[in-house]
C-alpha positions as CSV (number, residue, x, y, z in Angstrom):
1,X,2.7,-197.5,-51.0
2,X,3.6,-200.8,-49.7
3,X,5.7,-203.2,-51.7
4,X,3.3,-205.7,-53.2
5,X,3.4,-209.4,-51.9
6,X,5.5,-212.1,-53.2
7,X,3.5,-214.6,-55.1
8,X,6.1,-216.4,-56.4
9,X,9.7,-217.3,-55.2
10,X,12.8,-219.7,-56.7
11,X,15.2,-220.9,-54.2
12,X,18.8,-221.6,-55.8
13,X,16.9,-223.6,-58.6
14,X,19.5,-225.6,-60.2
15,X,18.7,-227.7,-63.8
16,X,21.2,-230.3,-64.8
17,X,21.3,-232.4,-68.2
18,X,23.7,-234.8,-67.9
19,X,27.0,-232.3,-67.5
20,X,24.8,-229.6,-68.7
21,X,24.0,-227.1,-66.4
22,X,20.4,-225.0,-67.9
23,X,19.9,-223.0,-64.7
24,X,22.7,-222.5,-62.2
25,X,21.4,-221.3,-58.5
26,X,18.5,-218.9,-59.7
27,X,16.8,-217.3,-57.0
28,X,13.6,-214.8,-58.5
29,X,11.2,-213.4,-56.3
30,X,7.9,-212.0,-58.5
31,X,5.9,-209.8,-56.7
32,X,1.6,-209.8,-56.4
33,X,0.1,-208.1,-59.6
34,X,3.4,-207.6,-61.7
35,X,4.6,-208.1,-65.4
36,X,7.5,-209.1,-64.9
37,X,10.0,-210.1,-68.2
38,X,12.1,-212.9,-68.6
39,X,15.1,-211.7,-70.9
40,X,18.2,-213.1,-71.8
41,X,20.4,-214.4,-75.3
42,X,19.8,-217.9,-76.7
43,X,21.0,-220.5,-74.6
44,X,20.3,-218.0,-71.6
45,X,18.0,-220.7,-69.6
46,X,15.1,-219.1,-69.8
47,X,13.0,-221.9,-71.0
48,X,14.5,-224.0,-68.5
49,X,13.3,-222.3,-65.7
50,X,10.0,-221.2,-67.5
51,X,9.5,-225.4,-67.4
52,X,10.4,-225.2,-63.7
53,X,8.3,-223.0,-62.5
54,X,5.1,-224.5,-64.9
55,X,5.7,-228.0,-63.6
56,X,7.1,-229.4,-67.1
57,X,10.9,-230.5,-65.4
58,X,11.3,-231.0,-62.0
59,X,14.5,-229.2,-60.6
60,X,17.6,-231.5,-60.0
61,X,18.1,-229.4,-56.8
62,X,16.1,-225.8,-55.0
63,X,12.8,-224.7,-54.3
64,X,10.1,-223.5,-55.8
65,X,7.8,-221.8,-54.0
66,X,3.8,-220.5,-55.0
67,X,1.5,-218.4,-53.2
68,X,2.4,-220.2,-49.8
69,X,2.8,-223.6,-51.4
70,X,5.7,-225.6,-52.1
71,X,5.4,-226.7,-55.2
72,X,9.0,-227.9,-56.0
73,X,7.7,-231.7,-56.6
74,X,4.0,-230.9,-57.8
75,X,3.1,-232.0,-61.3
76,X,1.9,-229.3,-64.0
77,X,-1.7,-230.1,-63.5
78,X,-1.2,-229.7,-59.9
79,X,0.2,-226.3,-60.2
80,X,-2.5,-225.4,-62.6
81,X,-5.3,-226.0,-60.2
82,X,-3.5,-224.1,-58.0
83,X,-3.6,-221.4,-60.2
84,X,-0.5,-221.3,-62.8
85,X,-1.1,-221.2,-66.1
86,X,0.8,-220.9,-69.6
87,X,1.0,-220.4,-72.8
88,X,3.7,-222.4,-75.4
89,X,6.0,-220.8,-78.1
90,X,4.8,-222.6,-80.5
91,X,0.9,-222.5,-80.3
92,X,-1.1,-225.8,-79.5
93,X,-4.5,-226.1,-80.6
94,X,-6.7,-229.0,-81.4
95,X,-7.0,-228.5,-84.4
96,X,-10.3,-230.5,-85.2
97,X,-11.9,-228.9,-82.4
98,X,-14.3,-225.4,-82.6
99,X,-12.2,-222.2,-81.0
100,X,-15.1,-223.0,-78.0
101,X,-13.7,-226.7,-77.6
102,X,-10.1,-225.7,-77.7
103,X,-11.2,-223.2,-74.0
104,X,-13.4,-225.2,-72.7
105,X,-10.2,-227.7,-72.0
106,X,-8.9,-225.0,-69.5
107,X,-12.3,-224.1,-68.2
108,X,-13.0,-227.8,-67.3
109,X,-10.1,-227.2,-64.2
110,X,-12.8,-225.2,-62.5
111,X,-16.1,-226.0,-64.0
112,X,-18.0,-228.8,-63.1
113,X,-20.0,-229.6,-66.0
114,X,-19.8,-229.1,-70.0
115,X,-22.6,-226.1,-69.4
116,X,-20.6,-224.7,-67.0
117,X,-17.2,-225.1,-69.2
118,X,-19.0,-223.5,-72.1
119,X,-19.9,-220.5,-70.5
120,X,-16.7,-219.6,-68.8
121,X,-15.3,-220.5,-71.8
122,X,-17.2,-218.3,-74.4
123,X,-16.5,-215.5,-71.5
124,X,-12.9,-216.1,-71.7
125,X,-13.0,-216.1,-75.5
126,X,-15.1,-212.3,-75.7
127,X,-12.3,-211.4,-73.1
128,X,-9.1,-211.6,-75.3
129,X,-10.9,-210.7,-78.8
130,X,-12.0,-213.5,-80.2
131,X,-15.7,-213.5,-79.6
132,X,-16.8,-213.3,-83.3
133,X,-15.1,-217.1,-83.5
134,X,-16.2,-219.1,-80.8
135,X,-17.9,-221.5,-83.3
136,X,-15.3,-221.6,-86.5
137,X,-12.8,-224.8,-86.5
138,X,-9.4,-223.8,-84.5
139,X,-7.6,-225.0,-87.5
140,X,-9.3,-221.5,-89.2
141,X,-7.5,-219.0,-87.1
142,X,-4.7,-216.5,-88.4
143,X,-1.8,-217.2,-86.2
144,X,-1.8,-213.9,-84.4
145,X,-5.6,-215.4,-83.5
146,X,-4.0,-219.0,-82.1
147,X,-1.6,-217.0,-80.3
148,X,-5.3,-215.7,-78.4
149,X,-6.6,-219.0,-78.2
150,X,-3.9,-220.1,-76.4
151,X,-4.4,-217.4,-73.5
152,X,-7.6,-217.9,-73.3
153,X,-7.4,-221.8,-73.0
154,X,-4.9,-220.7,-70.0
155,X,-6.9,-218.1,-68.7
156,X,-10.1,-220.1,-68.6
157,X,-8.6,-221.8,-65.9
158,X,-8.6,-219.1,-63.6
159,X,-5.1,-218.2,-63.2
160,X,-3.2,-216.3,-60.5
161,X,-0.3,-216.3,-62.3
162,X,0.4,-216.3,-65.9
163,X,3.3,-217.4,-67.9
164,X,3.4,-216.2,-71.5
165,X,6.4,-217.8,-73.8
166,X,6.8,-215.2,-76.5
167,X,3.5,-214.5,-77.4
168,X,4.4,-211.2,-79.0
169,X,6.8,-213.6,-81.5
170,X,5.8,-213.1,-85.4
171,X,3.2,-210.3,-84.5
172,X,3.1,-207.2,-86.7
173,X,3.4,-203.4,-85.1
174,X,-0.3,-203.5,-85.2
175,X,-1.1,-206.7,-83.6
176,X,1.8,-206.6,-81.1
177,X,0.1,-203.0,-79.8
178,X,-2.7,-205.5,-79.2
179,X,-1.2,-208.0,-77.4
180,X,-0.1,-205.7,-75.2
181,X,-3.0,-204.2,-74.6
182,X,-4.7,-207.7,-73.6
183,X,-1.3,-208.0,-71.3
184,X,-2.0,-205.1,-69.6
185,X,-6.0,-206.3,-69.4
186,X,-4.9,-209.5,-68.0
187,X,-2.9,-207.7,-65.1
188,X,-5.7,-205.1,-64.5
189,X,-7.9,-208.4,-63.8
190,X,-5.9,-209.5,-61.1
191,X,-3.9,-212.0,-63.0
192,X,0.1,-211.6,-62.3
193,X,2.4,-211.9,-65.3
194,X,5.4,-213.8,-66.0
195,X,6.8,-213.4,-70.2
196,X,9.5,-215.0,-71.3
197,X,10.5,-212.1,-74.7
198,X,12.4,-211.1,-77.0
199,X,11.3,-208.2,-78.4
200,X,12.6,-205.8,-76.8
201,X,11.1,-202.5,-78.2
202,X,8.0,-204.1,-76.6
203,X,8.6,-205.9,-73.7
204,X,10.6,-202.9,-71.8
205,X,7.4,-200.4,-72.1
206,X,5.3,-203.0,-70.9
207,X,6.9,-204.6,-67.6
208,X,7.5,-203.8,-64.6
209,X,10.5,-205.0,-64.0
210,X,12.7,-207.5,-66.1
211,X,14.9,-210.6,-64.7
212,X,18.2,-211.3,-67.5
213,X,19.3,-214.7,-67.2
214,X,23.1,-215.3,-69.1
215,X,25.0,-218.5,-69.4
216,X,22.0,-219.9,-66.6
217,X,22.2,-217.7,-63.9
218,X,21.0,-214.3,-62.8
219,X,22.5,-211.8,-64.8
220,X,20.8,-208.8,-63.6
221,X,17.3,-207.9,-62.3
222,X,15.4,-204.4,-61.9
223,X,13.0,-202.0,-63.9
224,X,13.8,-201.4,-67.7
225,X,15.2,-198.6,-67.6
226,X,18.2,-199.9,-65.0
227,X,18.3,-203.3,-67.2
228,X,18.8,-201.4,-70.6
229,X,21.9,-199.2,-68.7
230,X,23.5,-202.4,-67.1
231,X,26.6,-202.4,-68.6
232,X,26.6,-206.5,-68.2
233,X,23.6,-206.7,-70.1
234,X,24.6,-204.7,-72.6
235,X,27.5,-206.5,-73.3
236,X,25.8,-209.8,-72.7
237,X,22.8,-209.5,-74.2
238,X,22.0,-206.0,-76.2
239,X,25.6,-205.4,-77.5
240,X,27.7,-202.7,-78.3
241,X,25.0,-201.0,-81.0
242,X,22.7,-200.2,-78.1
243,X,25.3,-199.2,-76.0
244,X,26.5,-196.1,-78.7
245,X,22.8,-195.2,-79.0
């Protein structure tokens, strides 16, 4: 079996704040059709590069590269017609707005007319479980439920290339098998998969390889069960505990 292609590709991406340096030289390389996770401690640089590749900070220096495009300089909603799309921490919904509303503002990147929107977006909605509440205010949802409704306002634009920021965060056993499940739904639908976790008793089952980012640079990279023997990591990142067990 060939190895899949590269869909998207950091180039020595380098994030300075003033003497701060986030992201030191990362180069990643996420391959067609994976789940790949984004590991690391707090402070790691994670979210500094997850901003990078979305379009929310430009780089101070590197290259970003997506599906054959440079999109080093391109704005968020640039790289979102192009087909990146994410999902924040902390859920954003409109609040005042029906669960329908709330996807029909991702849908509107592809549709071109509120019919149109509605449609893809009550499709998007019966997709990730929440088909029972197109109607109800967004404000109503349980948070497991905005944590849905903010996949499917990202999916509704027709992604290749998801970015999930700890969606699993807060979830119980029950809803976390869930998520996963609509993880492994979103891959099987063509859509790659880029998660930024840290829950690792669910996160190392479910990708296909995991990238550990430590003090803002690469750390390690390769499939779970490599990343959880890595010596660095363990003493980075899982410590000593998992290391006796």
């Amino acid at each position: 079996m060939s190895a899949p292609s590269v869909i998207l590709e950091t180039i020595d991406v380098t994030q300075r704040f003033g003497g701060l340096v986030a992201n030191s030289n990362v180069s990643i390389k996420v391959g067609r059709g994976e789940i790949l996770g984004l590991i690391g401690p707090n402070g790691a640089g994670k979210s500094t590069l997850f901003n990078a590749i979305a379009g929310a900070r430009i780089p101070t220096s590197g290259r970003i590269l997506f599906d054959g495009h440079d999109i080093t300089a391109l704005t968020a909603p640039d790289r979102c017609r192009l087909g990146i799309a994410r999902t924040f921490q902390v859920p954003r919904s409109f609040d005042s707005m029906s669960v329908v509303e709330n996807v029909m503002v991702g849908s509107f990147v592809r549709a071109s007319n509120a019919r149109e929107a509605r449609q893809l977006a009550l499709e998007t909605l019966h997709f990730v479980g929440l088909g029972a509440r197109v109607e109800d205010p967004a404000i109503q949802l349980t948070p497991p439920e905005k944590r849905r409704l903010e996949m499917a306002r990202a999916l509704a634009t027709a992604p290749k290339l998801l970015l999930l920021d700890e969606v699993m965060t807060g979830l119980t056993p029950s809803e976390a098998r869930l998520g996963v499940e609509l993880i492994r739904k979103v891959r099987e639908s063509g859509v790659t998969v880029v998660m930024v976790e840290h829950v690792m008793e669910i996160v190392m089952p479910l990708v296909d390889r995991a990238i550990v980012l430590h003090l803002g640079a690469l750390l390690a990279e390769g499939k779970p069960t490599e990343i959880v023997r890595n010596d660095a990591v363990i003493s980075a990142y899982l410590g000593d505990r998992h290391r006796a067990a």
